[in-house]
KEKOLMI-123792 format. One record per residue (C-alpha): x, y, z; residue in three letters; residue number from 1; chain. Coordinates in nm, 2 decimals, always signed. Each point is the difference from the previous one (the first is absolute). Example, Ala and Ser with C-alpha at 12.3 -4.5 7.8 and 13.67 -1.06 7.14 Angstrom:
REM residues 2
+1.23; -0.45; +0.78; ALA; 1; A
+0.14; +0.34; -0.07; SER; 2; A
//
This chain:
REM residues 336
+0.14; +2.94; +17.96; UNK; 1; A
+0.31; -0.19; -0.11; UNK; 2; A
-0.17; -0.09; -0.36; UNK; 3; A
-0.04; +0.39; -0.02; UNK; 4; A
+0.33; +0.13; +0.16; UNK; 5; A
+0.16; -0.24; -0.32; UNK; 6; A
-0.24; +0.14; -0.22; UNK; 7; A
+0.18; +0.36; +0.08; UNK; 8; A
+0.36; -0.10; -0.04; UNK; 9; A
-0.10; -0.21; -0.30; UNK; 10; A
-0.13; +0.37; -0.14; UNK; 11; A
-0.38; -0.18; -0.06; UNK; 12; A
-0.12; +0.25; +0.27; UNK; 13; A
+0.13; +0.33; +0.19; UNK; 14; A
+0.00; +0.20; +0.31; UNK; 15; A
-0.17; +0.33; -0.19; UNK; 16; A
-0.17; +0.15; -0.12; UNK; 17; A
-0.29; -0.06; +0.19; UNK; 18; A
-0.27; -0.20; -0.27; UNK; 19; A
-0.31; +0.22; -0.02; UNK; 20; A
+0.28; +0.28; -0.11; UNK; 21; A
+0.12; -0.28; -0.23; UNK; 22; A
-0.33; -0.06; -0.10; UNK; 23; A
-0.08; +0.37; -0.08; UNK; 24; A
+0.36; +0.06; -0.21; UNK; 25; A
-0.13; -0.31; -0.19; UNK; 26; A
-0.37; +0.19; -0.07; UNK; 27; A
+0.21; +0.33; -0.12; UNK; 28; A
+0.23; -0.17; -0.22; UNK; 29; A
-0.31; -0.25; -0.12; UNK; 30; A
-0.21; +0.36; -0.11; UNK; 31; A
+0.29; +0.16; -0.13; UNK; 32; A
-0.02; -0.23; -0.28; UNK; 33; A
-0.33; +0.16; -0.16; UNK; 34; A
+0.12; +0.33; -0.09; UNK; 35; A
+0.31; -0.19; -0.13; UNK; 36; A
-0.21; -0.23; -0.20; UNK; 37; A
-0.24; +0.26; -0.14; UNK; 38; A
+0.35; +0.26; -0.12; UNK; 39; A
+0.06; -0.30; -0.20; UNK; 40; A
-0.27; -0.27; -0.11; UNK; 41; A
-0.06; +0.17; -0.36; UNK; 42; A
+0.35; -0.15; -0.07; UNK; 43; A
-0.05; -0.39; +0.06; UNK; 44; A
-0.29; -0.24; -0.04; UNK; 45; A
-0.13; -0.03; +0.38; UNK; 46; A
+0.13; -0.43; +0.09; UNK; 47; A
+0.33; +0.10; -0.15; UNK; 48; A
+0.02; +0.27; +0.14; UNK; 49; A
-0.10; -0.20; +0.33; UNK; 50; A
+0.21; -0.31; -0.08; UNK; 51; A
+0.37; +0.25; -0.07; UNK; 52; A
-0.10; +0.14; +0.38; UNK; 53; A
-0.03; -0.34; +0.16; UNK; 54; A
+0.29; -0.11; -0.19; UNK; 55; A
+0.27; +0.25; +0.09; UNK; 56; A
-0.11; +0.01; +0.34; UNK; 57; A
+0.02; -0.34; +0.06; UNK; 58; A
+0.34; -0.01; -0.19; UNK; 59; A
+0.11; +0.29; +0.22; UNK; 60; A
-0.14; -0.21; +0.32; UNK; 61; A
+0.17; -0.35; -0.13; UNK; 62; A
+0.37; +0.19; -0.07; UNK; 63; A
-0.03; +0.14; +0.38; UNK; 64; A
-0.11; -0.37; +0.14; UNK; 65; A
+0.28; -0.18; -0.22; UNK; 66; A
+0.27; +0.29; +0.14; UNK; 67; A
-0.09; -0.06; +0.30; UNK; 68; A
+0.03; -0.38; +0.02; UNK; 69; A
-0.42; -0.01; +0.10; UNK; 70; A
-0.13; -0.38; -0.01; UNK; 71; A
-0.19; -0.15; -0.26; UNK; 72; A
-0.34; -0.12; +0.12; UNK; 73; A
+0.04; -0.36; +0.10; UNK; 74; A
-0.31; -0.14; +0.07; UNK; 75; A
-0.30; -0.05; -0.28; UNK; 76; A
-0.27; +0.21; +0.24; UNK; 77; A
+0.27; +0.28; +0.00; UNK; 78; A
-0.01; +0.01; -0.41; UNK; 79; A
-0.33; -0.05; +0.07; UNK; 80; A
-0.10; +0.29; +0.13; UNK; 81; A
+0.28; +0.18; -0.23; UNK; 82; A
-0.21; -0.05; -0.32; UNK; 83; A
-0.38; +0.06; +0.15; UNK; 84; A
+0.18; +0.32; +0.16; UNK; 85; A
+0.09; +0.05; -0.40; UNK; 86; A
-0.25; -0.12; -0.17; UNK; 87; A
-0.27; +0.18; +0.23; UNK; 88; A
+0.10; +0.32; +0.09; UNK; 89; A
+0.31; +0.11; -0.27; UNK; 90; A
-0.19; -0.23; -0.32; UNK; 91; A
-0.39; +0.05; +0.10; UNK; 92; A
+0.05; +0.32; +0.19; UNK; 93; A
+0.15; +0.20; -0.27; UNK; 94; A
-0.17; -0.21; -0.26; UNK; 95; A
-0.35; +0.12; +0.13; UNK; 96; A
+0.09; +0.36; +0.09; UNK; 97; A
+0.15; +0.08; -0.33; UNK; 98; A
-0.29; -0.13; -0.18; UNK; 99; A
-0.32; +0.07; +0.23; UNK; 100; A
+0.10; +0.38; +0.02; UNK; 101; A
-0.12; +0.01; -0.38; UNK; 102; A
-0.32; -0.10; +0.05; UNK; 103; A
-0.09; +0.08; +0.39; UNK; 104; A
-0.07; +0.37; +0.10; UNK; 105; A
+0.29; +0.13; +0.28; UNK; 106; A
-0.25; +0.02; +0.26; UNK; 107; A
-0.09; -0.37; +0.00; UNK; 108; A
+0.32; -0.16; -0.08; UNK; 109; A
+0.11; +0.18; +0.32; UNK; 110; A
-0.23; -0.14; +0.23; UNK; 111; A
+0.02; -0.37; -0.19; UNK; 112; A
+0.40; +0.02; +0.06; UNK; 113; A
-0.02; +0.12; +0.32; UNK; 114; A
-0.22; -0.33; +0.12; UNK; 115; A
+0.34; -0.18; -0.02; UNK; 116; A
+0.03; +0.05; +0.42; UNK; 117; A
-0.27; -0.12; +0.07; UNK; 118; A
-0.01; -0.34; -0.21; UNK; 119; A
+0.37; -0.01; +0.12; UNK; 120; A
-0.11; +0.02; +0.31; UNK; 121; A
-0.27; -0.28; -0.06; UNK; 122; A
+0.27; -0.18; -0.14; UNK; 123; A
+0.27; -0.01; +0.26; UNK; 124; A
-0.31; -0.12; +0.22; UNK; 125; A
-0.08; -0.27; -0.20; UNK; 126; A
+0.32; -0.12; -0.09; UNK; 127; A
+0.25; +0.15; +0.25; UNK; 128; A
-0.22; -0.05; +0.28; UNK; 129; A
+0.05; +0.43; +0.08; UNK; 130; A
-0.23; +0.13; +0.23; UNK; 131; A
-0.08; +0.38; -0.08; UNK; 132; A
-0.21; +0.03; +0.32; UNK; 133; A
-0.28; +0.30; +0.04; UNK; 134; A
+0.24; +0.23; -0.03; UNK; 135; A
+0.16; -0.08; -0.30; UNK; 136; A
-0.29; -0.11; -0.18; UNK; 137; A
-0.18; +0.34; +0.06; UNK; 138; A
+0.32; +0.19; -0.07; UNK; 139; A
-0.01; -0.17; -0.37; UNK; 140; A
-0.33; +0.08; -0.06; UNK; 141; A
+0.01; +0.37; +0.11; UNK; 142; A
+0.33; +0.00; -0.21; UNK; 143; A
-0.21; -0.09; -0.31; UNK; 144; A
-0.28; +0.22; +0.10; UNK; 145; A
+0.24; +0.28; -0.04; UNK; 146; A
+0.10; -0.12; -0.36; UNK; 147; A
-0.35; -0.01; -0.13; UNK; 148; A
-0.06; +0.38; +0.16; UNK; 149; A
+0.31; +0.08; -0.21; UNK; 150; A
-0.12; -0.19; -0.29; UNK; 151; A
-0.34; +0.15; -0.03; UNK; 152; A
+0.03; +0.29; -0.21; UNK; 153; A
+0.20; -0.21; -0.29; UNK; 154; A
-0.35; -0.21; -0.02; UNK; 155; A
-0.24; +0.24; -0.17; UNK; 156; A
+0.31; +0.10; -0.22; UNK; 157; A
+0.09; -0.34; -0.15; UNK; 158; A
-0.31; -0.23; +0.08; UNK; 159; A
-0.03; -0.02; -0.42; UNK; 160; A
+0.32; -0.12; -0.01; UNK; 161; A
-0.04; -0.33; +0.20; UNK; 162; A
-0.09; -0.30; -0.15; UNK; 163; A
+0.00; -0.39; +0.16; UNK; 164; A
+0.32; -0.09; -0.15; UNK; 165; A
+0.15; +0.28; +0.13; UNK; 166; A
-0.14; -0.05; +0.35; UNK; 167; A
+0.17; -0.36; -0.04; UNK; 168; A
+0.32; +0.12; -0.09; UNK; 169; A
+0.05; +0.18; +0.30; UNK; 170; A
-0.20; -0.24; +0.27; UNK; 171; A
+0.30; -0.25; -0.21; UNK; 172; A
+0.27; +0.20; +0.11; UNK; 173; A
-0.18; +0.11; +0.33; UNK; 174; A
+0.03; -0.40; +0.10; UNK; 175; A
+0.36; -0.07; -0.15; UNK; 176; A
+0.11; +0.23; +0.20; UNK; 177; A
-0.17; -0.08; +0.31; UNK; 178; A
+0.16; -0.38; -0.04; UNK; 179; A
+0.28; +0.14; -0.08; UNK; 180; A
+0.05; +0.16; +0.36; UNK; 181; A
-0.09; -0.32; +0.14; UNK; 182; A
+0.28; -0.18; -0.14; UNK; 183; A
+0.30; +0.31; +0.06; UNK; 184; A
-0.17; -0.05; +0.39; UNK; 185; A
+0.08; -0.39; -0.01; UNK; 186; A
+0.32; +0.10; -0.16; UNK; 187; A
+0.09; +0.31; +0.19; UNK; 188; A
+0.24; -0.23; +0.27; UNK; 189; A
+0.11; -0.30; -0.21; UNK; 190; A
+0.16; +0.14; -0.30; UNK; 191; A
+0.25; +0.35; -0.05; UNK; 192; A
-0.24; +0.29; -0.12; UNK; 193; A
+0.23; +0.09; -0.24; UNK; 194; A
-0.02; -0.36; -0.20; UNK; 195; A
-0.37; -0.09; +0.10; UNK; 196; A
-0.05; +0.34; -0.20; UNK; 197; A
+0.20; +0.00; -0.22; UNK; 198; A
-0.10; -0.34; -0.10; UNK; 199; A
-0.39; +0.02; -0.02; UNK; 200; A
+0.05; +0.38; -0.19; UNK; 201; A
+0.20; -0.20; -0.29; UNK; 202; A
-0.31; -0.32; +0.02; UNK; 203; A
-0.24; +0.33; -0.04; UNK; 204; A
+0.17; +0.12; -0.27; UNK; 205; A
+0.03; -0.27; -0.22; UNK; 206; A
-0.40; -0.08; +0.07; UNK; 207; A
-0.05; +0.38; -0.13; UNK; 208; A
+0.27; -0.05; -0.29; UNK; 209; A
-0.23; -0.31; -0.14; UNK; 210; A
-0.28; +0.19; +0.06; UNK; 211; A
+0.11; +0.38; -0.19; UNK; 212; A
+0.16; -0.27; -0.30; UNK; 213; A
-0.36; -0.11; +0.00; UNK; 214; A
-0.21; +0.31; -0.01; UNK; 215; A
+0.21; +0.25; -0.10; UNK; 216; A
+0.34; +0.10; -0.19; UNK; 217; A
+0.28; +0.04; +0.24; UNK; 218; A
+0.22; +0.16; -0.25; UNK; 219; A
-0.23; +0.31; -0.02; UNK; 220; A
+0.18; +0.17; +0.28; UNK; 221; A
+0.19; +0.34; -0.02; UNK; 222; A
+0.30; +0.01; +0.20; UNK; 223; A
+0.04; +0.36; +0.04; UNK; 224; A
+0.12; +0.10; +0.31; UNK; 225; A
-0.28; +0.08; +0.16; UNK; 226; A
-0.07; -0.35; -0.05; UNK; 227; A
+0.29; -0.12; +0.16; UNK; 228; A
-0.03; +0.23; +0.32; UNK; 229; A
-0.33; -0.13; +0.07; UNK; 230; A
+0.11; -0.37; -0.09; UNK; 231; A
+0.27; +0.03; +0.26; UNK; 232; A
-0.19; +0.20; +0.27; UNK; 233; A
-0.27; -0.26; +0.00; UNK; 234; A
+0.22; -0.29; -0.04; UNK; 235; A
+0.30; +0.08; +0.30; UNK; 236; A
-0.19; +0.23; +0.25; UNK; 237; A
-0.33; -0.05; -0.09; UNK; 238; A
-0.02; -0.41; -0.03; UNK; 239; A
+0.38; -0.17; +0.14; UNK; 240; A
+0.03; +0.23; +0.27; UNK; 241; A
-0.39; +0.00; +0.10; UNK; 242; A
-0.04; -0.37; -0.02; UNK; 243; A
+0.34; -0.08; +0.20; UNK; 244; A
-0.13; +0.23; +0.27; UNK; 245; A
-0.40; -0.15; -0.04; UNK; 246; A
+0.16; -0.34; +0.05; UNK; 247; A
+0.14; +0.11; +0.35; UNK; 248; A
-0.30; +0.23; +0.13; UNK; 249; A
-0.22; -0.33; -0.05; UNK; 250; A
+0.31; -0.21; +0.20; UNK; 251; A
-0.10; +0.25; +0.25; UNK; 252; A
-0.39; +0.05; -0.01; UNK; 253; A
-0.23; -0.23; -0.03; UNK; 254; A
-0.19; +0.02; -0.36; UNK; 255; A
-0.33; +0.19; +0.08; UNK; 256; A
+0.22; +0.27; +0.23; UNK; 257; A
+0.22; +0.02; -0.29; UNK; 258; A
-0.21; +0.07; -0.31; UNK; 259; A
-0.20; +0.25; +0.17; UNK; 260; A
+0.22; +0.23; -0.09; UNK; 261; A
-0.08; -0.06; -0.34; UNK; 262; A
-0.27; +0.24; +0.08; UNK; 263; A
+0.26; +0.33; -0.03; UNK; 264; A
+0.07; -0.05; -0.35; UNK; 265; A
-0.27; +0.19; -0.15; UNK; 266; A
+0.03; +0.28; +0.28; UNK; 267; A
+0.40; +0.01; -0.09; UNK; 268; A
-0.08; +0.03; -0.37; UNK; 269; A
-0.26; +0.24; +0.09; UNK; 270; A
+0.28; +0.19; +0.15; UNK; 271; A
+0.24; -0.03; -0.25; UNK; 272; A
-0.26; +0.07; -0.30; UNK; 273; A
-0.07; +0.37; +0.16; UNK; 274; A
+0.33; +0.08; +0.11; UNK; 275; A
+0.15; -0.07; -0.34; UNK; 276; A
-0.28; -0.04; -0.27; UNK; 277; A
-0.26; +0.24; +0.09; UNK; 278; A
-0.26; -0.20; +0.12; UNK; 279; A
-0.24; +0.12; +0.24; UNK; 280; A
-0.09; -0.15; +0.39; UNK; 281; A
-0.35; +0.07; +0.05; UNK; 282; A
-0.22; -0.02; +0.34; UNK; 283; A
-0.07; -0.34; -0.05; UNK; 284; A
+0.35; -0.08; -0.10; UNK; 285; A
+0.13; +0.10; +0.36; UNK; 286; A
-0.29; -0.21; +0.15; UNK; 287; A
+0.09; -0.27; -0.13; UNK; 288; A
+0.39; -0.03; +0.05; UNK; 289; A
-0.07; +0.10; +0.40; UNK; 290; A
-0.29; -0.34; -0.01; UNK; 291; A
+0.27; -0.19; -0.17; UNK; 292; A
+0.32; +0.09; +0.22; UNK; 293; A
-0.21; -0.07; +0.33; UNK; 294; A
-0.12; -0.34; -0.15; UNK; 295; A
+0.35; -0.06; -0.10; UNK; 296; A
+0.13; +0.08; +0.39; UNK; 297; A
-0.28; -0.25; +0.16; UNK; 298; A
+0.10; -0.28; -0.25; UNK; 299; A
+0.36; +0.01; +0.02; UNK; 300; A
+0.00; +0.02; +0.36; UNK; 301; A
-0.30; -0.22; +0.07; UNK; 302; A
+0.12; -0.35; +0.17; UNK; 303; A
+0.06; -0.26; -0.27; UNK; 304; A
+0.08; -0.39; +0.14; UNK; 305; A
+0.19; -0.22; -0.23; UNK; 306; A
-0.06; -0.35; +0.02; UNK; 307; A
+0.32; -0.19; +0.19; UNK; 308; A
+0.01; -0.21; -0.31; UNK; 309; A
+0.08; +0.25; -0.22; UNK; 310; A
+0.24; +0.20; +0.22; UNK; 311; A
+0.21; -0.39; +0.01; UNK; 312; A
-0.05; -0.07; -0.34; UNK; 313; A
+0.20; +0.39; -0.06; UNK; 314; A
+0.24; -0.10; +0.24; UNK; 315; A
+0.02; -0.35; -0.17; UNK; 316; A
+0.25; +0.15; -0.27; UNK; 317; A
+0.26; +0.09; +0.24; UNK; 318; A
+0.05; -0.38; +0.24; UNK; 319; A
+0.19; -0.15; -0.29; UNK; 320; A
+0.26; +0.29; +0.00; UNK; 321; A
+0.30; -0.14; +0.18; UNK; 322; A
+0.12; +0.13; +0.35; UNK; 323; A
+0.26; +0.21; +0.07; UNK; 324; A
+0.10; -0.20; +0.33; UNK; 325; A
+0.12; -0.31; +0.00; UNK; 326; A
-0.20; -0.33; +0.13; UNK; 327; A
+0.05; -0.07; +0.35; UNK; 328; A
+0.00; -0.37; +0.10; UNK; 329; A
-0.12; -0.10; +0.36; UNK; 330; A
+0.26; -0.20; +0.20; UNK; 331; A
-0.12; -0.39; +0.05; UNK; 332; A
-0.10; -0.02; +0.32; UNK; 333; A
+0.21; -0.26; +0.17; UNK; 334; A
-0.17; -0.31; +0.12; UNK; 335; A
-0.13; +0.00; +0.36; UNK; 336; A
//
């Protein structure tokens, strides 16, 4: 309790809002960014258009921690977990999505990407020593049930458009991203969200920078402003504010309680597609969002035990801060 009351004060954690909340404002702002990267991804090749969104956001993220006086990461496990956190989920993730979407039909790049709870899940087990329980573990796999009920009409509609490299593209991204949440969960109470971010979004971007230099022309981008509103709404809202605020709900949750909410992306784009493009809900549509929010309920509320190792080894970062009250010396006792 005391490593977490310094935690608050040292603004790593806070009182509210409550983290599956957290967790859902992350999974709004997180599908936000496809109508915002379809208005504009005629106007940039696809990694640098990736790479400029990591990049200002972690700028944006690294100007807040710097004005704020947050603490460098110390310790080589902290940077550590900064760059697979980069390297995985900004440098992979995006790397994979971006590219597997052009050879993968909708239907099945859905229900690949949407595995990522579950090998998190698997993951945290293995390596954080999370246990999911019945509860959670059914709640997961009800939540992807839903996703493939959704999914299912997109299959006969694209299933000539998916080809093996396409499939592993997006299985790529679908495990960079799952490390990835294992590493901002290790992080989520030793370093300031708002530098852990920042930091790993800038490591991403300059993995996607070599990477568009090598297959593509980064000059070819039009910066009209449409261009530039959808930059900056993916970059500030969409990727700083989204990851500083994934950092905490996973300081909160443990891993397989937090990315099941993963599972309301599609059903928030769904949403946001037939309120403001047209697109049409069907029968089957409806289904599937109602399997996918009660799988998402049982596995963010299902009992998850963290290993006492890993809970010490979060706490760890904060023994070596000093105290605020001075030492007290015992009085030598006088001889008898």
């Amino acid at each position: 309790m005391a490593a977490r009351a310094r935690c608050v004060a040292a603004g790593l954690l806070g009182p509210g809002p409550k983290p599956r909340l957290l967790a859902i404002a992350v999974m709004a702002l997180w599908a936000s960014c496809y109508p915002l990267i379809a208005l504009a991804l005629d106007d940039a090749p696809h990694l640098t258009f990736a790479a400029l969104r990591a990049l200002i956001g972690g700028a944006a993220l690294m100007l807040v921690a710097l004005a704020t006086g947050a603490s460098w990461p110390k310790q080589r496990i902290e940077w550590g977990w900064i760059v697979l956190a980069g390297v995985g989920m900004t440098g992979i993730g995006y790397f994979g999505m971006f590219h597997g979407a052009e050879f993968v039909a909708p239907g099945l790049a859905t229900v690949i990407s949407n595995t990522q709870p579950l090998i998190a899940g698997l993951l945290a087990a293995a390596f954080l020593a999370e246990r999911a329980g019945l509860m959670g573990w059914t709640g997961l796999m009800i939540g992807f049930s839903g996703i493939v009920v959704i999914a299912t009409p997109n299959f006969s509609a694209g299933s000539s458009s998916t080809s093996s490299v396409g499939f592993g593209y997006v299985l790529l991204a679908t495990l960079g991203v799952a490390a990835g949440n294992i590493a901002i969960r290790q992080l989520g109470l030793r370093v300031a969200p708002v530098m852990a971010m920042g930091l790993q979004l800038i490591i991403g971007a300059m993995l996607l920078a070599i990477l568009a230099m090598a297959l593509e022309d980064p000059t070819q981008v039009n910066w009209s402003g449409r261009f530039l509103v959808s930059l900056l709404g993916l970059a500030l809202p969409g990727t700083a504010l989204a990851f500083w605020m994934w950092q905490i709900t996973l300081a909160h949750l443990s891993v397989s309680q937090a990315v099941s909410f993963s599972f309301v992306v599609p059903i928030i784009g769904l949403t946001v597609g037939w309120a403001y493009f047209g697109e049409t809900i069907t029968t089957i549509t409806i289904a599937g969002a109602v399997i996918s929010v009660v799988g998402v309920y049982l596995a963010s509320n299902g009992r998850s035990d963290t290993n006492e190792v890993s809970r010490r080894g979060q706490k760890h970062a904060f023994r070596a801060q000093p105290s605020s009250k001075p030492p007290r010396h015992r009085r030598a006792s006088p001889d008898r």
